[in-house]
C-alpha positions as CSV (number, residue, x, y, z in Angstrom):
1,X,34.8,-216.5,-105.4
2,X,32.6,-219.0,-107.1
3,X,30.2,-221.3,-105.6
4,X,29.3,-224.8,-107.0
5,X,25.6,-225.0,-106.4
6,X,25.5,-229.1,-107.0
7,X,28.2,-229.4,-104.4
8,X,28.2,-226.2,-102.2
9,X,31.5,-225.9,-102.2
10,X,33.4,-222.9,-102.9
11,X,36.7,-222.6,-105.4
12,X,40.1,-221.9,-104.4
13,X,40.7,-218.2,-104.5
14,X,43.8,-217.0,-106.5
15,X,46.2,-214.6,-105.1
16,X,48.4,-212.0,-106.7
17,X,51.1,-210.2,-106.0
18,X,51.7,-206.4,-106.3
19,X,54.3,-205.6,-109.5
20,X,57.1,-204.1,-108.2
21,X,59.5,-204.5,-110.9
22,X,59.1,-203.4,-114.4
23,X,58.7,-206.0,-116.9
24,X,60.4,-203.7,-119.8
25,X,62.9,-200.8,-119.4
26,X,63.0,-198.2,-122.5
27,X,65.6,-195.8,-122.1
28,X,64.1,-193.8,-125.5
29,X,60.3,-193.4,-127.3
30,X,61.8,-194.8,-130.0
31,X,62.7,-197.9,-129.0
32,X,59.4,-198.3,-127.3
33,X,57.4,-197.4,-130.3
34,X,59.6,-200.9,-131.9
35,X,58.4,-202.6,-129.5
36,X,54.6,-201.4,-128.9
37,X,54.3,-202.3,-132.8
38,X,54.9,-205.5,-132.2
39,X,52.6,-206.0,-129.2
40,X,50.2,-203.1,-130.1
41,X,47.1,-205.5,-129.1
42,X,47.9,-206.6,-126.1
43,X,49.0,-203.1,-124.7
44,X,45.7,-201.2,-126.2
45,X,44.0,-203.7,-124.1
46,X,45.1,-202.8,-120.8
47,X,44.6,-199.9,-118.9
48,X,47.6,-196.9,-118.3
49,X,47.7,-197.9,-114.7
50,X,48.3,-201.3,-115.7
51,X,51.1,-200.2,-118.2
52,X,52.8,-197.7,-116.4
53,X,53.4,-200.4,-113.6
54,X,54.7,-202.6,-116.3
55,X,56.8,-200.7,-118.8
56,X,59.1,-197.7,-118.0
57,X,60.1,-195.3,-120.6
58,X,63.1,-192.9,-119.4
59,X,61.4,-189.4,-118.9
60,X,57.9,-190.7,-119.8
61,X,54.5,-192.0,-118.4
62,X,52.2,-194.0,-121.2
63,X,48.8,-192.3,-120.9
64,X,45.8,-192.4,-123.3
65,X,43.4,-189.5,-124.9
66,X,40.4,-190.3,-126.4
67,X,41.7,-194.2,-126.6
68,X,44.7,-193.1,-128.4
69,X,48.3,-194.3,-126.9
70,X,50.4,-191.7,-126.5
71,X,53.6,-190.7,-124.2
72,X,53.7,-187.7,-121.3
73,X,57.4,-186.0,-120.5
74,X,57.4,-186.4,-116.6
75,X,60.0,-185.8,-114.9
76,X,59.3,-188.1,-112.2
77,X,57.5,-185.8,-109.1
78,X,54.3,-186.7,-108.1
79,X,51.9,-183.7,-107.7
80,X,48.9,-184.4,-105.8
């Protein structure tokens, strides 16, 4: 939150909700490799948690080594 010193007043704070739905479905790399050429930008800006929450790829979780996009097989287990 933000304060207004002149005024003391304080700024409406925004709320978001969680993403529970993907934006994008991919059923194959391929087809997401179309598409991540075309938005390359904006997805190398944001981070793999971010994506992953965004865009599913059938079989795949986006991850990134040493900055460089690239897609995991996962077969959809969590290990912890």
């Amino acid at each position: 939150m933000e304060t207004n010193n002149a005024e003391n007043t304080w700024t409406e704070l925004k709320i978001i909700e969680p993403i529970e739905n993907y934006l994008k479905e991919f059923k194959t790399p391929e087809e997401f490799n179309v598409w991540y050429s075309k938005h390359k930008n904006e997805v190398d800006a944001q981070t793999t948690y971010m994506l992953n929450k965004k865009y599913h790829i059938d079989g795949y979780r986006i991850t990134k080594i040493k900055g460089v996009l690239m897609l995991k097989k996962w077969n959809g287990i969590k290990y912890y």
